[in-house]
C-alpha positions in Angstrom: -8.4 0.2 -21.2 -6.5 -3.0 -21.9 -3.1 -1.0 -22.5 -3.6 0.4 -18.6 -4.4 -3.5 -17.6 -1.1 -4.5 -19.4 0.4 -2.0 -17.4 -0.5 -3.0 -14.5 -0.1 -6.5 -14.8 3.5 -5.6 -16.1 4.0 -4.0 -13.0 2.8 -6.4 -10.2 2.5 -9.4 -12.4 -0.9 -10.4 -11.9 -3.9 -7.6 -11.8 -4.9 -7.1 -8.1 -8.8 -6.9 -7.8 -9.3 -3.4 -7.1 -8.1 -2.8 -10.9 -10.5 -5.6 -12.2 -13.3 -4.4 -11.0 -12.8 -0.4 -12.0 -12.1 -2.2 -15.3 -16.0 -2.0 -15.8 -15.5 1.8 -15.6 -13.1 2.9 -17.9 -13.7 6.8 -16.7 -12.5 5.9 -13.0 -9.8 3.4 -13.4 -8.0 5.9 -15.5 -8.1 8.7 -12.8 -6.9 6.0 -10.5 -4.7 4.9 -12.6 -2.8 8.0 -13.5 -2.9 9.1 -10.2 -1.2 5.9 -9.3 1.6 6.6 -11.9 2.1 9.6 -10.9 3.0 8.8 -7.5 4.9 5.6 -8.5 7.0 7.9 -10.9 8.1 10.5 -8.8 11.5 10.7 -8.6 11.6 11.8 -4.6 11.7 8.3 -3.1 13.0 5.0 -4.9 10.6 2.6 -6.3 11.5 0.2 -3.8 11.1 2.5 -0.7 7.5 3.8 -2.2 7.0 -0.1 -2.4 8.3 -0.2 1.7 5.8 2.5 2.3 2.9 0.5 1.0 3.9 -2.4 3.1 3.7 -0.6 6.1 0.5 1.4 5.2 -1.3 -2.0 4.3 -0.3 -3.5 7.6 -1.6 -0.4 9.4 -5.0 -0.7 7.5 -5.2 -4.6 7.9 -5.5 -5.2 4.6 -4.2 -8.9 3.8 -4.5 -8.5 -0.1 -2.5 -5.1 -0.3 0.3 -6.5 2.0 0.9 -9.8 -0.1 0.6 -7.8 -3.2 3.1 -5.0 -1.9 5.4 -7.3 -0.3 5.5 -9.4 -3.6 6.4 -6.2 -5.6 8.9 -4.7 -3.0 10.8 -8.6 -3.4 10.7 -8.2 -7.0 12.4 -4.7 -6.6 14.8 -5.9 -4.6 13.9 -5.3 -0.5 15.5 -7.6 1.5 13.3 -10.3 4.2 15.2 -7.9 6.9 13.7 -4.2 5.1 9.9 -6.2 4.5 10.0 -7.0 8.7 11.2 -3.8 9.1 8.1 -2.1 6.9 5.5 -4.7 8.8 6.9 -3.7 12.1 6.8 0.0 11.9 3.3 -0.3 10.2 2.0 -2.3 12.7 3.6 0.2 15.6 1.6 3.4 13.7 -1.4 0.8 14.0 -0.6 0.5 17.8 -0.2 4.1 18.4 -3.7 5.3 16.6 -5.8 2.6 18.8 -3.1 3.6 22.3 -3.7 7.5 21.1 -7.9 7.6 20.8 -8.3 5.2 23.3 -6.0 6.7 25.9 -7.5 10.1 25.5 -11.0 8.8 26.3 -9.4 7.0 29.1 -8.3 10.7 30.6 -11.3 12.6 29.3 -13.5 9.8 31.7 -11.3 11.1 34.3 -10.6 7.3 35.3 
């Protein structure tokens, strides 16, 4: 397991927690870890647009940790201050339309 925690270490240049902590399970932090690869090395979208998409998906989910640790990476790739406010903007509109789209619909179904 150290060779995937080199890896990954390699890649973001510290080891985020999540990975620590499936470090005590060998079994699961090589699925996640492989499945992680084999997103990260598809060749469909730039490494540095994949790194885009997980700023924007961390800022939908509000998760602090993911978005430092995907806006460090994206940086280290290359994204411009302009393409990281970009990312944090659209996620944070798709976080803005789920609560406007549940809530609304609740709103007509109450016939308000």
């Amino acid at each position: 397991m150290d060779e995937i925690l080199e890896k990954i270490e390699e890649f973001f240049g510290f080891i985020p927690e999540i990975f620590k902590v499936l470090g005590d399970e060998p079994q699961i932090l090589r699925a996640y870890y492989d499945k992680m690869e084999s997103i990260l090395s598809n060749d469909a979208l730039p490494l540095v647009t994949k790194e885009l998409i997980g700023v924007g998906a961390a800022v939908a989910l509000g998760s602090e940790h993911c978005l430092q640790t995907h806006i460090k990476v994206a940086r280290r790739l290359g994204a411009s201050k302009d393409e990281i406010l970009l990312a944090i903007l659209i996620g944070a509109s798709m976080a803005e339309s789920t609560a406007l789209s549940k809530s609304l619909r609740i709103f007509k179904e109450e016939n308000l």
